[in-house]
MDAnalysis code that builds the backbone (N, CA, C; Angstrom):
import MDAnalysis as mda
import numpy as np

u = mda.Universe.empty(360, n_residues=120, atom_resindex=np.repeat(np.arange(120), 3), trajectory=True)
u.add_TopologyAttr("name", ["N", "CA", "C"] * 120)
u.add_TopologyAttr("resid", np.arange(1, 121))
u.add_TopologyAttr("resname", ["UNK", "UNK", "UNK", "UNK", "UNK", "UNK", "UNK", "UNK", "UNK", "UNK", "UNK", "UNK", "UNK", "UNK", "UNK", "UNK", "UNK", "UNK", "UNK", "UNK", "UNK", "UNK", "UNK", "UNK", "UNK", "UNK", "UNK", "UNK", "UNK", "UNK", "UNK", "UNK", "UNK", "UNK", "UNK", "UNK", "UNK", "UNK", "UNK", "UNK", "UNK", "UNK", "UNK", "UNK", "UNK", "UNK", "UNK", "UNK", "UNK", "UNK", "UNK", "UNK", "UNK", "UNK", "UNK", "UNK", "UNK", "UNK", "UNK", "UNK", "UNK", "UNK", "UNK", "UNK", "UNK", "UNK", "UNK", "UNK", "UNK", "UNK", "UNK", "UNK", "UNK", "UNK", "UNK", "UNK", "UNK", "UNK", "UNK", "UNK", "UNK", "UNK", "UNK", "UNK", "UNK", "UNK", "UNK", "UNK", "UNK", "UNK", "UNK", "UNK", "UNK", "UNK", "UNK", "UNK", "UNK", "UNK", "UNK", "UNK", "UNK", "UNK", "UNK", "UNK", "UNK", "UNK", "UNK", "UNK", "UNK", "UNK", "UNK", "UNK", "UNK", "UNK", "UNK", "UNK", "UNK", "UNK", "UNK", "UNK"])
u.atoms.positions = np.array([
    [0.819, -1.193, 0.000],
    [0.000, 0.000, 0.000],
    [0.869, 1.267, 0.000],
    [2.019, 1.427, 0.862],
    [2.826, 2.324, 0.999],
    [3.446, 2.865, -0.835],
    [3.959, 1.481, -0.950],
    [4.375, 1.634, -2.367],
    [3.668, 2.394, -3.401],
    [2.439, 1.768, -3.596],
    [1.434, 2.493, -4.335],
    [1.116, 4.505, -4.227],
    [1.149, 4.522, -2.684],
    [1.145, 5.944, -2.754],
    [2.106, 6.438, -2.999],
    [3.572, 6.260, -2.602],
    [5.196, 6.527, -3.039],
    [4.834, 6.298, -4.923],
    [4.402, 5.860, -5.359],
    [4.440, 5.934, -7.070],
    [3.317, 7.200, -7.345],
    [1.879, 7.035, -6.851],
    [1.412, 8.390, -7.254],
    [1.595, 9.261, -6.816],
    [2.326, 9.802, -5.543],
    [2.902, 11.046, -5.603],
    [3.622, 11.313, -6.478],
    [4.926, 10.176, -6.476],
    [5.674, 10.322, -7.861],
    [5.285, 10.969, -9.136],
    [4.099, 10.354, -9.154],
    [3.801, 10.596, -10.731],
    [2.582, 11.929, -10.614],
    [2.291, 11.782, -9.868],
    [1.327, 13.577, -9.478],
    [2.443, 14.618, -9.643],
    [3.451, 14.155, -8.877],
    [4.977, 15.109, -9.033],
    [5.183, 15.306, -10.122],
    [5.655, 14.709, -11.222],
    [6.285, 14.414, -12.921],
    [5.261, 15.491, -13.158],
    [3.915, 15.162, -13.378],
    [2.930, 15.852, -14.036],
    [3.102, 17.071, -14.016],
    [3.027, 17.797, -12.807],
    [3.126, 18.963, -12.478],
    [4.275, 19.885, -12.627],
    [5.069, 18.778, -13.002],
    [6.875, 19.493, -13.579],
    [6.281, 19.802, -14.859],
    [6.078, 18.828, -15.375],
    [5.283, 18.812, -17.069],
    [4.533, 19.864, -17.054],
    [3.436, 20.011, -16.368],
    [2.776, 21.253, -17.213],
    [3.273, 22.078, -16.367],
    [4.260, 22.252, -15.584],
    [5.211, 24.047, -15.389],
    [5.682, 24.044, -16.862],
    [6.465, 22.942, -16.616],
    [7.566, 23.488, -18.295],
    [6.013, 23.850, -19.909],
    [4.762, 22.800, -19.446],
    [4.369, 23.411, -20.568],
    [3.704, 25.041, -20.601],
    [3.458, 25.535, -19.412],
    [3.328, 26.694, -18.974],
    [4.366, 27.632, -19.622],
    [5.802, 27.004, -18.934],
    [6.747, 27.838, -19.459],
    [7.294, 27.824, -21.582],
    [6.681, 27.027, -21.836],
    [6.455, 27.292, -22.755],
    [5.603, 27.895, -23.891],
    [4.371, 28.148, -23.114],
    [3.193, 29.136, -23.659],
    [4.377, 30.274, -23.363],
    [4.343, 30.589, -22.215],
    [4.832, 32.052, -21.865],
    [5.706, 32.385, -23.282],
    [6.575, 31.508, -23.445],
    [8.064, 31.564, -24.477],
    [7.151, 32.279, -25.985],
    [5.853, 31.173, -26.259],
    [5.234, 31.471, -27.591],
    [4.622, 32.670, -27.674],
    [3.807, 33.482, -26.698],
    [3.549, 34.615, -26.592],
    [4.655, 35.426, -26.985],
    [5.615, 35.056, -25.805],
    [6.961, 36.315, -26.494],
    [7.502, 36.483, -27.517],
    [7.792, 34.968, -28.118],
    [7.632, 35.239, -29.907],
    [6.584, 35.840, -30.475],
    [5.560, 35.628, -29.968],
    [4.768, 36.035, -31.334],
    [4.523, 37.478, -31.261],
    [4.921, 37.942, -30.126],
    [4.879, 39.438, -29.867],
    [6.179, 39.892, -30.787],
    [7.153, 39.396, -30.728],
    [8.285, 39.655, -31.114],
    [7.951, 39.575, -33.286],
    [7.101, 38.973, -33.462],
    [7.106, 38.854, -35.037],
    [5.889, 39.782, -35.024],
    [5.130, 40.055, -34.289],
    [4.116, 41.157, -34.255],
    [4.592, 42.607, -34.625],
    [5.839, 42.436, -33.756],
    [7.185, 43.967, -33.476],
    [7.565, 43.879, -34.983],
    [8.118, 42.776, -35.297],
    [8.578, 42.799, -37.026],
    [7.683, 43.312, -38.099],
    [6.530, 42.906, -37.512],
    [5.396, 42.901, -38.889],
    [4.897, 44.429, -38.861],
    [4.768, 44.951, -37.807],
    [4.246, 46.386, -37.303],
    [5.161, 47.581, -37.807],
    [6.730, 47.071, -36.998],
    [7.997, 47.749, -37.915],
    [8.303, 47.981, -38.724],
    [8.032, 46.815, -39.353],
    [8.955, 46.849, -40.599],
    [8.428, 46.688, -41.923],
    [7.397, 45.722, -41.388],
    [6.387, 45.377, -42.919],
    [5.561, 46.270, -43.312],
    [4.665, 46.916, -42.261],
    [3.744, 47.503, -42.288],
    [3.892, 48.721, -43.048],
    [4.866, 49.709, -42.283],
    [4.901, 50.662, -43.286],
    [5.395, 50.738, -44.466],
    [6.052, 49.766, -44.931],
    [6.253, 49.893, -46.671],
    [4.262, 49.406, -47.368],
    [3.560, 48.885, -46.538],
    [2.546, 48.711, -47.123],
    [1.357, 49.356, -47.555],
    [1.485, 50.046, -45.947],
    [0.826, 51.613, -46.033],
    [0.749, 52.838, -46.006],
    [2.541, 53.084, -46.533],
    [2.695, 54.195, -47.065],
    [2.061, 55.611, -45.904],
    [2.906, 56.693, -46.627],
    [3.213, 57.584, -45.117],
    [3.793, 57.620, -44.288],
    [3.626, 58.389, -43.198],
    [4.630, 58.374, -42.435],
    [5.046, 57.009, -41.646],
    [6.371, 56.730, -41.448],
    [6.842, 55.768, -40.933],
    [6.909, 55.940, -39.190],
    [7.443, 56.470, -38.850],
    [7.634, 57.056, -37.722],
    [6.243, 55.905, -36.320],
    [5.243, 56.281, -36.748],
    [3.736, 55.418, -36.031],
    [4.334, 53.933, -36.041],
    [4.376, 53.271, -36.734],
    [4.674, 52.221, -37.106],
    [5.670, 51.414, -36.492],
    [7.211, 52.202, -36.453],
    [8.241, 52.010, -35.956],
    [7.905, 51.829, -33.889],
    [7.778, 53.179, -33.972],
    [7.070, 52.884, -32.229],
    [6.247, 52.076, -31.962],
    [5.335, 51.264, -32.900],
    [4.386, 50.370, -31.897],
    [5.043, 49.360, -32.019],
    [5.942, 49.308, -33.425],
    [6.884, 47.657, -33.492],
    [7.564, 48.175, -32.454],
    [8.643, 48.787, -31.567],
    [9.472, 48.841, -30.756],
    [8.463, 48.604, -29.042],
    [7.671, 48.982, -29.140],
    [6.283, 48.880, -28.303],
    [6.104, 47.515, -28.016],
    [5.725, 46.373, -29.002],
    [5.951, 44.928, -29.619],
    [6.806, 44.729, -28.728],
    [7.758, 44.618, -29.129],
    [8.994, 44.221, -28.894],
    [9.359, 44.011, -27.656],
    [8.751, 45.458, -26.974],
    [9.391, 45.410, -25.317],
    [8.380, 44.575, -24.761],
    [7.318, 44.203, -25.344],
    [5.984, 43.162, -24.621],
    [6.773, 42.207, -24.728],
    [7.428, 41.712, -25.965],
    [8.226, 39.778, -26.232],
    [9.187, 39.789, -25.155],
    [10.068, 40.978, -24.784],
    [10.730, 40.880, -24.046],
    [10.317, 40.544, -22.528],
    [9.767, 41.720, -22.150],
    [8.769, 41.781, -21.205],
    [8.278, 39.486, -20.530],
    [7.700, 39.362, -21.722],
    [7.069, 38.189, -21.753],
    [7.988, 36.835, -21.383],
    [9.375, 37.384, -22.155],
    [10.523, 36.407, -21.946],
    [10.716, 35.945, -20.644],
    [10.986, 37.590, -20.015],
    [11.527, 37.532, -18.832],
    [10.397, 37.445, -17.996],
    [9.244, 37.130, -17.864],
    [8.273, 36.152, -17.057],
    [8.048, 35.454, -17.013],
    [8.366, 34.891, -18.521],
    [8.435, 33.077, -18.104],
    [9.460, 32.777, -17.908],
    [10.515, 33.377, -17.603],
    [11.793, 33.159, -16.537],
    [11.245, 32.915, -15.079],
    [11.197, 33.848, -14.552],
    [10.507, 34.333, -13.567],
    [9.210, 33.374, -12.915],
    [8.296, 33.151, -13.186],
    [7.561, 32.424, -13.157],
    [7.887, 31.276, -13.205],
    [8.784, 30.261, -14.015],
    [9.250, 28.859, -14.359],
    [10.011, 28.754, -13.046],
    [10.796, 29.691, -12.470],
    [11.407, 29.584, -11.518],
    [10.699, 29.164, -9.686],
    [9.511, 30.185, -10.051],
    [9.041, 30.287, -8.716],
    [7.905, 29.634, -8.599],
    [7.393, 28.572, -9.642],
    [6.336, 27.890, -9.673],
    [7.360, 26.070, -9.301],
    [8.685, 26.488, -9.784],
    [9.694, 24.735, -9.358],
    [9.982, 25.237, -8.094],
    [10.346, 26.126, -7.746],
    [10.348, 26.114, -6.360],
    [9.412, 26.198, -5.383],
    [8.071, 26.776, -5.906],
    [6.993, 25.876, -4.734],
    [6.467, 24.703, -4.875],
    [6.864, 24.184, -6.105],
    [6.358, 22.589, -5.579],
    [7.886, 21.388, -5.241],
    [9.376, 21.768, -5.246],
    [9.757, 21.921, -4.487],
    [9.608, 21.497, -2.934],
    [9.364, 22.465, -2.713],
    [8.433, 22.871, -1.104],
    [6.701, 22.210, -0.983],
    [6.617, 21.272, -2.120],
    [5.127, 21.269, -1.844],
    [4.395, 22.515, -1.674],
    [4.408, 23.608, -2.093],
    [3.988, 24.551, -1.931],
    [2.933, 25.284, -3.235],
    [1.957, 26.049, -3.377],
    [1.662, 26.843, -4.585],
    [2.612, 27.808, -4.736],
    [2.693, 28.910, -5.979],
    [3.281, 30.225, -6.288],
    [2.295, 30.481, -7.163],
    [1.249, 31.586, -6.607],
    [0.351, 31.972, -7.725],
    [0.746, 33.325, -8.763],
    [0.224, 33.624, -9.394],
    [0.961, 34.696, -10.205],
    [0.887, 35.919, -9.519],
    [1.406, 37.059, -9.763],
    [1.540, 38.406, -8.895],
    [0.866, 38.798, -9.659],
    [-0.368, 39.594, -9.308],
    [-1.693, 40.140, -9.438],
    [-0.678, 41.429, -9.990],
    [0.074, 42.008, -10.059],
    [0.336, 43.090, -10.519],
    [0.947, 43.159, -11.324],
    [1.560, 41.507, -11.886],
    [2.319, 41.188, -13.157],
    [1.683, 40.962, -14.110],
    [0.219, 40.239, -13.736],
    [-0.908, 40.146, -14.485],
    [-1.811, 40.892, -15.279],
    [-1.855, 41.949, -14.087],
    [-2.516, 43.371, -14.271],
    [-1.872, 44.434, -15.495],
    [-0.613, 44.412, -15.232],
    [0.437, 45.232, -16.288],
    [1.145, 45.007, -17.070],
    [0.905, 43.404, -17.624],
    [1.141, 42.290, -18.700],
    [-0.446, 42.658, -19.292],
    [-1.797, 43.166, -18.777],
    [-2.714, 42.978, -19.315],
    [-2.997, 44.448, -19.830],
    [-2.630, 45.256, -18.910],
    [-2.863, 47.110, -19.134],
    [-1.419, 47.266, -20.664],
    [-0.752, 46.528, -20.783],
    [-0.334, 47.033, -21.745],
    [-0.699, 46.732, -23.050],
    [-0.521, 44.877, -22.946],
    [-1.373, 44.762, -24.346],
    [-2.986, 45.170, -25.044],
    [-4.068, 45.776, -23.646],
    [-4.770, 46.763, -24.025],
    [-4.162, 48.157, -25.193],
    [-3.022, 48.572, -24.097],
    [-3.347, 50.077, -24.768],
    [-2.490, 49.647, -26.140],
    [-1.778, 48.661, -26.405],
    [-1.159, 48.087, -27.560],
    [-2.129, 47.928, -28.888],
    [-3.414, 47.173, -28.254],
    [-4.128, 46.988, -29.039],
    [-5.154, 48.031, -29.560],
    [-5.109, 49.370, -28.365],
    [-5.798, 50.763, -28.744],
    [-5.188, 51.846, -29.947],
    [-3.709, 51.324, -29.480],
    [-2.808, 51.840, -30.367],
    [-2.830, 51.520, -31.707],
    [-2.447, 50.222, -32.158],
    [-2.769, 49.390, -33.416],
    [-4.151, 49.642, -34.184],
    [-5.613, 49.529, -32.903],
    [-6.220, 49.943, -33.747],
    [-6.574, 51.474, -34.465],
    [-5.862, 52.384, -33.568],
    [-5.524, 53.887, -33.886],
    [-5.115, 53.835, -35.410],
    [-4.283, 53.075, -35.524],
    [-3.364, 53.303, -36.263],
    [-3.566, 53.046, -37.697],
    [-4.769, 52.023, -37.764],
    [-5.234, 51.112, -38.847],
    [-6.168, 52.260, -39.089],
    [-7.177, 52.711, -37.991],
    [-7.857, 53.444, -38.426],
    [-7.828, 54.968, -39.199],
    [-6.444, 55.623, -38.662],
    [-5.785, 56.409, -39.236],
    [-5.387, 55.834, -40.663],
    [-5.161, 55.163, -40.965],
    [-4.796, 54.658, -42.474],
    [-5.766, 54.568, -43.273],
    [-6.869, 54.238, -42.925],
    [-8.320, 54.401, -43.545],
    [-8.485, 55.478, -44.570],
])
């Protein structure tokens, strides 16, 4: 009987390594895709729609600091989610990392659509 529970903790354990790392790998895909968002906004965009460049350039650099931004939380996070279980412990996310991971890609997306709409 002992045995049996010594294997599903075990394997309750594994799991939960597993979906940190698959956690930490959403985080990773966000930051790319923010990061080809930054490219496409930068760089593509204004040869497409003509005018001033300048708009364009800032929201790709805007982009950019979100992929980054994003990188370095799923650093952050991958870290402090193995070390509370670890400890048997939770690490829930910081309500204020959440909050200002979320207040930006708002005004990102107020911006972008500014911007489209200005092109109109």
């Amino acid at each position: 009987m002992d045995g049996d529970r010594q294997a599903e903790t075990a394997d309750a354990l594994r799991r939960t390594r597993l979906a940190n790392e698959r956690t930490y790998l959403a985080w990773w895909r966000s930051a790319l895709t923010a990061l080809a968002v930054a490219i496409g906004t930068g760089r593509i965009a204004p040869g497409l729609a003509g005018g001033a460049v300048w708009p364009y350039r800032v929201l790709g650099a805007a982009f950019a600091l979100l992929g980054a931004a994003l990188a370095a939380c799923a650093f952050v996070r991958q870290r402090n989610v193995e070390r509370a279980i670890g400890q048997s412990d939770y690490a829930p996310l910081d309500s204020r990392i959440a909050l200002g991971l979320a207040a930006v890609t708002v005004a990102l997306a107020a911006a972008t659509i500014a911007l489209v709409l200005a092109g109109s």
